[in-house]
Residue frames relative to the residue before (quaternion, step in Angstrom):
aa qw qx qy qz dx dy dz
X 1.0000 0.0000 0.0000 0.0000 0.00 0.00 0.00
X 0.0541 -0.6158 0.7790 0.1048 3.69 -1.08 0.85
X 0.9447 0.1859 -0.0334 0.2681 3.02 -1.58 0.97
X 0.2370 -0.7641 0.2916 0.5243 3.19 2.28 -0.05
X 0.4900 0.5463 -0.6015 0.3157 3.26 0.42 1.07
X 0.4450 -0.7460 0.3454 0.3553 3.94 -0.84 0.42
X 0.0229 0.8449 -0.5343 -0.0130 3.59 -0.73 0.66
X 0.5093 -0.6074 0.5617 0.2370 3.74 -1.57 0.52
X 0.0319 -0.8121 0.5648 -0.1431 3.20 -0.31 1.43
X 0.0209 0.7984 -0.5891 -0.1230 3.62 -1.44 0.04
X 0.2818 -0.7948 0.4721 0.2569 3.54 -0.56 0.57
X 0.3191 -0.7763 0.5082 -0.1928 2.48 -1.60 1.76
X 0.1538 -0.8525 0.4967 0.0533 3.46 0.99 1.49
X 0.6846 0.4655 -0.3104 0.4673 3.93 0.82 0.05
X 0.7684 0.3222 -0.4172 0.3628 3.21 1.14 0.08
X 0.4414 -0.7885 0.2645 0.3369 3.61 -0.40 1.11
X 0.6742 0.2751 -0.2910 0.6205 4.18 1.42 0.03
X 0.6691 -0.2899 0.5651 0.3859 3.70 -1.50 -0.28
X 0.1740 0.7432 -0.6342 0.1230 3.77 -0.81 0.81
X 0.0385 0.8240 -0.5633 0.0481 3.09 -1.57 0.99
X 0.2651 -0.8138 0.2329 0.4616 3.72 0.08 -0.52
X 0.7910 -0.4774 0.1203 0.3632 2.76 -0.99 -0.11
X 0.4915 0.6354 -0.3129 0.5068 3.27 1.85 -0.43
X 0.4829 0.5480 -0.3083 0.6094 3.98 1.33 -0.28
X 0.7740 0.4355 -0.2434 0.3898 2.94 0.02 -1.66
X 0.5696 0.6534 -0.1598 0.4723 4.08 1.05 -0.37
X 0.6112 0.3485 -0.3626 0.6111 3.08 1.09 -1.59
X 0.7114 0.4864 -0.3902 0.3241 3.78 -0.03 -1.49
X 0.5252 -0.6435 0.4908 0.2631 3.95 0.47 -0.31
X 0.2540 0.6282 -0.6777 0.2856 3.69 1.47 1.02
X 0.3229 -0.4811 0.7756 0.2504 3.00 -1.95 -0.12
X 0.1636 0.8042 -0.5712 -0.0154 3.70 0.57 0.43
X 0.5234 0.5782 -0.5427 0.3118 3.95 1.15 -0.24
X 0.4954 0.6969 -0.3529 0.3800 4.06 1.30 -0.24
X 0.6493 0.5784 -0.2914 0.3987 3.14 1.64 -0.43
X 0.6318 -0.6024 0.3063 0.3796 3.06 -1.32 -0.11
X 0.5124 -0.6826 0.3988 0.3353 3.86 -0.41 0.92
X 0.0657 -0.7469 0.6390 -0.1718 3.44 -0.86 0.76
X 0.4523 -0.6257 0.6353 0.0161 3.02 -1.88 0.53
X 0.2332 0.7434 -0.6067 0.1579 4.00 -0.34 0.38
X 0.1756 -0.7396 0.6295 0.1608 2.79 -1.51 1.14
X 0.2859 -0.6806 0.6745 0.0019 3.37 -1.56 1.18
X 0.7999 -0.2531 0.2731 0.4706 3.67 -2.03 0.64
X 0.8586 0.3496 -0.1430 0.3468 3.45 0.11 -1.53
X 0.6481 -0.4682 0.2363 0.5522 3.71 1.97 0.11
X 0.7370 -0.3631 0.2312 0.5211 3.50 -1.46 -0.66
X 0.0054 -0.6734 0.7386 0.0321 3.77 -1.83 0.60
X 0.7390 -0.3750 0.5322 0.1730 2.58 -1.89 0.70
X 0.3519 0.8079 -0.4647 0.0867 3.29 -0.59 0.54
X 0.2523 -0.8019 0.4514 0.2992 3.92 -0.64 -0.02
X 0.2422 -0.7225 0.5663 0.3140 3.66 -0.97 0.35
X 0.1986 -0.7663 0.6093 0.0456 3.40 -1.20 1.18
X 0.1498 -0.4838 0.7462 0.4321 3.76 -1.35 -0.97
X 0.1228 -0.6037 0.7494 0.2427 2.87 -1.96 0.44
X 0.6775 -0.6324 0.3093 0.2132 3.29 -1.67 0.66
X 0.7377 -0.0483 0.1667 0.6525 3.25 1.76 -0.91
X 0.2294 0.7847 -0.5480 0.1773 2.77 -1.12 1.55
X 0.4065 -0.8488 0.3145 -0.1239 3.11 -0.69 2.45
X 0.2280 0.7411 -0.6302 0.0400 3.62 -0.14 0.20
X 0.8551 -0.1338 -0.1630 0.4737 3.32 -0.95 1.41
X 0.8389 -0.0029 0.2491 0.4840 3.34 -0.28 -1.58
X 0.4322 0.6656 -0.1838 0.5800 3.62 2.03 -0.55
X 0.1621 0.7446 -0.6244 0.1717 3.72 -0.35 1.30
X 0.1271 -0.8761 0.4638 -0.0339 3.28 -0.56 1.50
X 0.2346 -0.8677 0.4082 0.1597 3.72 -0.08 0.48
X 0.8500 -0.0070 -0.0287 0.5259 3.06 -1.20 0.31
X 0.0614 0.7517 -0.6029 0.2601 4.04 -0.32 1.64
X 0.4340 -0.6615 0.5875 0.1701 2.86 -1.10 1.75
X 0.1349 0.8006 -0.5835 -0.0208 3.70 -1.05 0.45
X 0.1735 -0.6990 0.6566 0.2241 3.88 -1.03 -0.29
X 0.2030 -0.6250 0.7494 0.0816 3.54 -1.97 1.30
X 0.2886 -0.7301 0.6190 -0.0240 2.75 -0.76 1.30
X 0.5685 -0.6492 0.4713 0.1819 4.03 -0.84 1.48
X 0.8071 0.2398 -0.3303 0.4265 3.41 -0.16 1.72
X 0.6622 -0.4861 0.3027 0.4834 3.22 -1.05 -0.90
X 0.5877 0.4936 -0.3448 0.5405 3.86 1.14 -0.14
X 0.4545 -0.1724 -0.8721 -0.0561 1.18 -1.30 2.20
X 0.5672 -0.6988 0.2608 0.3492 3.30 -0.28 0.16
X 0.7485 0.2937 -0.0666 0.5908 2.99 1.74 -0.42
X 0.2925 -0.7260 0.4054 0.4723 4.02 0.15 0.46
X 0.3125 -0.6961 0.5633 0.3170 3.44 -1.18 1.03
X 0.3851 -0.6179 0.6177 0.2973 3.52 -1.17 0.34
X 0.0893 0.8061 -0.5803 0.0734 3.48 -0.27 0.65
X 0.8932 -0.3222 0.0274 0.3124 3.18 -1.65 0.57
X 0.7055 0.5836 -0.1619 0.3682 3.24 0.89 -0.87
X 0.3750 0.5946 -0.2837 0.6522 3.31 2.28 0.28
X 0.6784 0.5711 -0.2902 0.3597 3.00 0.33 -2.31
X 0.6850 0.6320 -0.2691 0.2428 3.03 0.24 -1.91
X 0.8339 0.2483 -0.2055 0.4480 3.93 1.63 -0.01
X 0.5616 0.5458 -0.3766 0.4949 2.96 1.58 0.46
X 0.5017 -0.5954 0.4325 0.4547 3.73 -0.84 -0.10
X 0.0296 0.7232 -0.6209 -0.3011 4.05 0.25 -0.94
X 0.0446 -0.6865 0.7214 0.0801 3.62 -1.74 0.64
X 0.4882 -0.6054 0.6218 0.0924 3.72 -1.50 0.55
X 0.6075 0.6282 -0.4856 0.0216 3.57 -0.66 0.24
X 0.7386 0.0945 -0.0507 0.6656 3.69 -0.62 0.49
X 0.6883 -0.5269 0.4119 0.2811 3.87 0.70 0.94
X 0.6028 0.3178 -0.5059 0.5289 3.11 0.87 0.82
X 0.6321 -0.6007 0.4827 0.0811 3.54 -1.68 1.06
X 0.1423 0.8199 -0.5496 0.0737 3.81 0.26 0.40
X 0.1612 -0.7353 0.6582 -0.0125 3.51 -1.26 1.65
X 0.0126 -0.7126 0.6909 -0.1213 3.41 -0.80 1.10
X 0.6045 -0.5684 0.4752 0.2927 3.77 -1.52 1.53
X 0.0911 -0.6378 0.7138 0.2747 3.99 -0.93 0.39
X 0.3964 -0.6540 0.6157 0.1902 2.91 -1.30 0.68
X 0.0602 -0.8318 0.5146 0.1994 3.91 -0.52 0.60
């Protein structure tokens, strides 16, 4: 959930903030044009994009505040990536190919 709204998400240990686009960023009700304009480069090159905070962001039992992120002008990605700036409070484990997210406590 961003924002307690529900979204399709994938984690994305290469990307270094939370990113979505702007067509996401819309459904959920950001105002992300309030942000700050920006540049990012993506698979397909450079985009337009804005850096924002979001207020809240949940995965299961895992409630993260205030996350730096960027919306990026269109439809790519298609899915919000969960990038570092999430990671950066959860633990992540590997085993037998499955992904496991546990709170870090700081």
């Amino acid at each position: 959930n961003i924002n307690g709204h529900g979204v399709d998400a994938v984690i994305d240990t290469g990307a270094t903030v939370l990113a979505m686009s702007s067509r996401e960023a819309q459904r959920l009700g950001i105002a992300y044009k309030l942000g700050l304009p920006t540049v990012v480069a993506t698979a397909s090159g450079m985009s337009d994009a804005y850096a924002i905070t979001l207020s809240k962001v949940e995965i299961g039992g895992i409630t993260v505040s205030r996350i730096d992120a960027v919306v990026i002008e269109g439809h790519y990605p298609h899915v919000v990536l969960l990038g570092m700036s999430f990671l950066e409070h959860v633990n992540l484990q590997e085993y037998n190919n499955i992904m496991t997210l546990t709170p870090r406590h700081h």
